[in-house]
C-alpha positions as CSV (number, residue, x, y, z in Angstrom):
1,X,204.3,133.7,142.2
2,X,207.4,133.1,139.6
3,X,209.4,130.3,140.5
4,X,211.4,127.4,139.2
5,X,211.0,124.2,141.7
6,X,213.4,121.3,141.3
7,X,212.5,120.0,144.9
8,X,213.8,116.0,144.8
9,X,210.8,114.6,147.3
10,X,211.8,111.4,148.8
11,X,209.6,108.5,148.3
12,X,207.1,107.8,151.0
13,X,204.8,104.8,151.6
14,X,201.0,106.1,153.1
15,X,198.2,107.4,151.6
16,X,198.4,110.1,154.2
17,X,201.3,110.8,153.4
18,X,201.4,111.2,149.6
19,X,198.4,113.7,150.3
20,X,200.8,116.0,152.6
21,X,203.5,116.4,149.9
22,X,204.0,119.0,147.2
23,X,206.7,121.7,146.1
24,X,203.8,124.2,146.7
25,X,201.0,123.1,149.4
26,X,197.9,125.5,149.5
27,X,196.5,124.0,153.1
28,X,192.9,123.9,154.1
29,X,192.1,127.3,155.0
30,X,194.0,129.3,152.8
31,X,192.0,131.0,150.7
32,X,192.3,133.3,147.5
33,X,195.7,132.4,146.8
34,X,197.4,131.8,143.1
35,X,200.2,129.8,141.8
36,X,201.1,131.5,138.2
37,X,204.1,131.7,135.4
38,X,206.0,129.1,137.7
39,X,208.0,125.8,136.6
40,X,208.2,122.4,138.1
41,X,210.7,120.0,137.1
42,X,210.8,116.4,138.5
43,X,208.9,116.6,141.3
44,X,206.6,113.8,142.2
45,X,204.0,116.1,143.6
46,X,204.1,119.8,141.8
47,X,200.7,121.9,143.5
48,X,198.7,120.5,146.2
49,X,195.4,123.1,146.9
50,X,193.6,122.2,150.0
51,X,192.1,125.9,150.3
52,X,189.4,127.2,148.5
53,X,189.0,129.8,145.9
54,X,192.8,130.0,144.4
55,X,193.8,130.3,140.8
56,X,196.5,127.6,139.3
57,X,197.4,129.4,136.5
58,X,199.7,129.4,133.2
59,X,202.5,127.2,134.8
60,X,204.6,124.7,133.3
61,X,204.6,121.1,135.4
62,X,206.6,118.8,133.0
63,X,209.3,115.6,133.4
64,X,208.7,113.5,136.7
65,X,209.3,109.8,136.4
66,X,209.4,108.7,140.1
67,X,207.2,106.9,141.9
68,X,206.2,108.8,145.2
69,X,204.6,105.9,147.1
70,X,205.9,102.1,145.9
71,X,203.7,100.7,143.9
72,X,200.4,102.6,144.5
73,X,201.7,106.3,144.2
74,X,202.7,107.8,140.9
75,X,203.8,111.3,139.8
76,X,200.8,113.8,139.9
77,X,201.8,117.6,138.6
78,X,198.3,119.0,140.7
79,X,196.2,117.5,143.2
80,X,193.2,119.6,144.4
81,X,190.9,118.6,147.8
82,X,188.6,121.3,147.9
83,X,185.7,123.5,146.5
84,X,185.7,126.7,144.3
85,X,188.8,126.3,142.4
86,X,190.0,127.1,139.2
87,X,192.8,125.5,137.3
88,X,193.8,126.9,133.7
89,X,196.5,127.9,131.2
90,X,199.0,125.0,132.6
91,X,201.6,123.4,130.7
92,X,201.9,119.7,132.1
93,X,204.0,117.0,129.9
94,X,205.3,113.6,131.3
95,X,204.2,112.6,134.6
96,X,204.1,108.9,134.5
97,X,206.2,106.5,135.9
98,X,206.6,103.2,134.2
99,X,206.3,100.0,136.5
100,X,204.7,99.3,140.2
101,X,201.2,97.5,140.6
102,X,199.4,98.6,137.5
103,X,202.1,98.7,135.1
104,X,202.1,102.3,134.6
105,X,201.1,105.4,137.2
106,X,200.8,109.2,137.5
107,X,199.0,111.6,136.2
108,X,198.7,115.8,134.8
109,X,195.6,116.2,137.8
110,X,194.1,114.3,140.5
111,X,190.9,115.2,142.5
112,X,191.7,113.6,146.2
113,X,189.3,114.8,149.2
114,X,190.3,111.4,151.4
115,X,192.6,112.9,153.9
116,X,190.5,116.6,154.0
117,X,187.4,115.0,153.9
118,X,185.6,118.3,151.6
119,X,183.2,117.6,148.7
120,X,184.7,119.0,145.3
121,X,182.3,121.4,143.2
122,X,182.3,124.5,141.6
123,X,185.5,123.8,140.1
124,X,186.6,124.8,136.5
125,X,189.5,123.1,134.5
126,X,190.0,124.5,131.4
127,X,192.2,125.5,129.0
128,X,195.2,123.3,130.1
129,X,197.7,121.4,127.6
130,X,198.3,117.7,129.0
131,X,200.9,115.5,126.9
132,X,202.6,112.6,128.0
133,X,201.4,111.9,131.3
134,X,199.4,108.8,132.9
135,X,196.3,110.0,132.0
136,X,194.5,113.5,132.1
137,X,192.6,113.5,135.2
138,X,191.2,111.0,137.9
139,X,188.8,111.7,140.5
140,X,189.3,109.2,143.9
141,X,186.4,107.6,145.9
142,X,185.9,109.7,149.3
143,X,183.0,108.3,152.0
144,X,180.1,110.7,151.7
145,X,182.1,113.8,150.3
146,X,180.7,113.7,146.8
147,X,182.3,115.7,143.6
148,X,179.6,117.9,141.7
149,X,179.1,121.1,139.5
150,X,182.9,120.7,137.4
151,X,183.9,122.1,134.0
152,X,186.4,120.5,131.7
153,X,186.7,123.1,129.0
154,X,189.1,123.7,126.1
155,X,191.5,121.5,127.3
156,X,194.3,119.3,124.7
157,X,195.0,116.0,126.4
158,X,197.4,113.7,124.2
159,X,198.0,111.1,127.3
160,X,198.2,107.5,128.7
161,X,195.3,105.7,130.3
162,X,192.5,107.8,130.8
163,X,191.1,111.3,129.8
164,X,189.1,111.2,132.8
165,X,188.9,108.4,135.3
166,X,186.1,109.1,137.7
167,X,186.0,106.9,140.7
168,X,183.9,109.6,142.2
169,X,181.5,112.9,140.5
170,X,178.3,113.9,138.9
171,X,176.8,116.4,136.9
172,X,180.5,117.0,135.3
173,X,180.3,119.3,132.6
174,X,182.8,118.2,129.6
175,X,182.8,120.7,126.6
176,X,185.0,121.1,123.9
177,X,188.2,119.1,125.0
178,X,190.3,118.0,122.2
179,X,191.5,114.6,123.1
180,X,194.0,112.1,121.4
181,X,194.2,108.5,123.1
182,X,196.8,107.4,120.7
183,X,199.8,106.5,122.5
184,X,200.2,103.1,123.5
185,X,198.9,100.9,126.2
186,X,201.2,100.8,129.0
187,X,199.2,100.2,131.9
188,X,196.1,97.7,132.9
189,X,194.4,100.7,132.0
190,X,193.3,101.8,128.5
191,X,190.0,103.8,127.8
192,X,189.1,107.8,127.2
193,X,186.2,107.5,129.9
194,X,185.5,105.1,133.1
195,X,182.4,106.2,135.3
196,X,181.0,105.0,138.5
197,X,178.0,107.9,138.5
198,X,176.0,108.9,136.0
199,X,174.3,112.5,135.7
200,X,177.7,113.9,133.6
201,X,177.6,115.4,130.5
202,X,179.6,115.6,127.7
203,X,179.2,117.8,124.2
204,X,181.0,119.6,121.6
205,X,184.5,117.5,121.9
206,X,186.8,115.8,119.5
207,X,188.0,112.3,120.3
208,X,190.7,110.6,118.1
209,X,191.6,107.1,119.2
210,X,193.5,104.0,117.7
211,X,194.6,100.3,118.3
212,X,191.3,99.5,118.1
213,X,189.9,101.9,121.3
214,X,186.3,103.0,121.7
215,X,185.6,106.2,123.5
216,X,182.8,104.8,125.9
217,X,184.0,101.1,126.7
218,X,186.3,99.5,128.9
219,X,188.2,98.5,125.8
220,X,188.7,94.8,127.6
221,X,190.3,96.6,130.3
222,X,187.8,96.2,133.3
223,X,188.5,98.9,135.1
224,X,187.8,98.9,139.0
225,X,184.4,97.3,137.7
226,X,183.6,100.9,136.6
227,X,181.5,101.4,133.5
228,X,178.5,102.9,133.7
229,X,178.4,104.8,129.9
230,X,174.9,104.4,129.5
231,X,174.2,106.8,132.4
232,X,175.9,109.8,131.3
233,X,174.5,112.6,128.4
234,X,176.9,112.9,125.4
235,X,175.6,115.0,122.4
236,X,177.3,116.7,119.8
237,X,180.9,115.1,119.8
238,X,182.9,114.1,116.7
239,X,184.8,110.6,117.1
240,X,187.9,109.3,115.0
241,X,189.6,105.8,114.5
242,X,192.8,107.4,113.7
243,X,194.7,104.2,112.0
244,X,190.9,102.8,110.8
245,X,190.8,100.1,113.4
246,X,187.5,100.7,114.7
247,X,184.2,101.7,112.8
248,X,182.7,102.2,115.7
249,X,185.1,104.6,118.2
250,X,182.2,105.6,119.6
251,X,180.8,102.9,121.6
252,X,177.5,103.7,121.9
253,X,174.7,105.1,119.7
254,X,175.3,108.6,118.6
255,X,173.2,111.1,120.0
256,X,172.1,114.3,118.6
257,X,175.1,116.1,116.5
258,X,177.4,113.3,116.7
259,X,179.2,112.1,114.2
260,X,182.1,109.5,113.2
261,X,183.9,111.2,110.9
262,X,187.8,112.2,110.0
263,X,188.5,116.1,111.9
264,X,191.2,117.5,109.0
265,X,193.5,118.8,111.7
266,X,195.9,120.8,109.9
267,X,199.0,118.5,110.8
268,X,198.2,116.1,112.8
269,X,201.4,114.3,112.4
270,X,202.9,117.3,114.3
271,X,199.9,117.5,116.8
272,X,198.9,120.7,115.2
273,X,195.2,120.2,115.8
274,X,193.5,123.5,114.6
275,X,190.8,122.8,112.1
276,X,190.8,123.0,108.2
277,X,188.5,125.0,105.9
278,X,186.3,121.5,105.4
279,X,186.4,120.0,108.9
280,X,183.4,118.5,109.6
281,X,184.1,120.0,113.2
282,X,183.2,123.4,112.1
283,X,180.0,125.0,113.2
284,X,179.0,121.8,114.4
285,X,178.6,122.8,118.1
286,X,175.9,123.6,120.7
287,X,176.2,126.4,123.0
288,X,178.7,126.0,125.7
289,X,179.8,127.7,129.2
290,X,182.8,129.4,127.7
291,X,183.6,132.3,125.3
292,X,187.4,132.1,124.4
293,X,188.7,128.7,122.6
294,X,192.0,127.2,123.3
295,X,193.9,129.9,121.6
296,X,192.2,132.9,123.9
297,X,190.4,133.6,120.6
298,X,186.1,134.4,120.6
299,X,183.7,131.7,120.6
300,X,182.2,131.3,118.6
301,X,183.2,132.6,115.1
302,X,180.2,131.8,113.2
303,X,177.3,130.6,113.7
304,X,177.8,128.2,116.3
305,X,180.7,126.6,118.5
306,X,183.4,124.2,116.3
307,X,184.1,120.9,118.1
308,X,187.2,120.7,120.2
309,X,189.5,123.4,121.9
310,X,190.4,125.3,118.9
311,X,188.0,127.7,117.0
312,X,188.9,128.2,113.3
313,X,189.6,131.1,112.4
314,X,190.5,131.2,108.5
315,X,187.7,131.3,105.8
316,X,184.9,129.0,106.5
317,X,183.3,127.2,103.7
């Protein structure tokens, strides 16, 4: 599929409702579909995949501003409510809404089995570039339909809120994300991380904050009451106070291969975030899931994984 959508949803008010709208609705049941090289423009609700086993693939989901539901119900470019599903290669740039209940709303992806009632596992989401929107991706609470076995691989996420915001998941695997949370506070909501489960883990990723942010902490935001850090596995990640307002972006003790220390993007100014010859990111990786880096290029170069979604490729020091 090759499309442009430009589909002007009306608002609606329900849960239920929200969770039945979309310019492209995969229902429960349809399998072994895939949505590729399309665009969505303004749409409150781009992909919604209810089906199992379908490919979301190398689309561009970019410019909603309108709330779909009130106060509760920003724009969300992909929602997914099933099992076995991969979603990679997208494109998604501001989908946030400014105002409503929380200050802020929307979102690049949202995990959501309420209304289909189907545990979410086996699902990868990798590769995707996410700028601009309300946060990266949030997983809902859903009575006894619990979220397990998910990668979040090679992604860039430069976003509001929240890289991930997980009412609801365990034994999440989070590997070599590049992820900026630079970009003011606009919401009640303002970390990188907010857990309710532990049993996740996360490794070989870059995390650049400012304004004072840590990478595991509420950051004074109290979020749902979620924030269970100390129950998750983090090794091997490089954290940054990008503006040197925080010694400790972290949050918690480093673990094995971490480090606080400055990447050397090669222009970070311009969000060019490959690696320079003397990035401490280099090298510095354990072995992950996946074998091509942001760029589609191999992983790893030498002798190990670098840290983050890109790979460098020029002469290593």
């Amino acid at each position: 599929m090759g499309s442009i959508f430009t589909m002007a949803q009306s608002p609606t008010t329900k849960d239920e409702d929200v969770l039945r709208v979309a310019d492209v609705f995969i229902a429960k049941g349809a399998d072994h579909n895939i949505i590729q090289n399309s665009e969505v423009k303004n749409s409150p609700v781009g992909f919604h995949v209810c089906g199992q086993f379908n490919l979301i693939a190398h689309n561009h989901l970019h410019d909603t501003n309108r709330y779909l539901a009130g106060a509760n119900w920003g724009p969300i470019a992909i929602v997914l409510s099933n099992a076995n599903n991969e979603i990679s290669y997208n494109r998604i740039a501001n989908y946030m809404s400014i105002g409503g209940k929380y200050g802020a709303d929307g979102g690049a992806l949202e995990f959501d089995p309420r209304i289909y009632g189907e545990p979410i596992h086996d699902v990868r989401v990798h590769h995707n570039y996410s700028y601009g929107n309300e946060g990266f991706l949030e997983s809902t609470r859903s009575a006894n339909q619990p979220t397990g076995k998910v990668w979040i691989a090679y992604n860039f996420s430069d976003d509001y809120q929240e890289f991930i915001l997980l009412w609801q998941g365990h034994d999440w695997l989070i590997e070599n994300n590049t992820v900026l949370r630079v970009m003011p506070k606009n919401s009640v909501t303002d970390v990188v991380f907010t857990f309710r489960e532990n049993g996740n883990t996360v490794w070989n990723n870059i995390f650049v904050v400012d304004q004072g942010r840590k990478v595991f902490s509420d950051n004074g935001t109290k979020v749902y009451g979620m924030a269970n850090w100390l129950g998750q596995t983090h090794f091997a990640n490089l954290y940054f106070s990008a503006d040197g307002s925080q010694s400790d972006p972290a949050g918690i003790p480093l673990a094995h291969g971490e480090k606080i220390a400055d990447p050397k993007f090669l222009d970070f100014a311009n969000r060019d975030l490959h690696l320079k010859s003397d990035s401490p990111a280099i090298a510095a990786g354990e072995p992950n899931d996946f074998h091509v880096d942001f760029d589609d290029q191999r992983v790893p170069e030498g002798k190990a994984p670098d840290l983050g979604a890109y790979e460098f490729r020029g002469q290593r020091q």
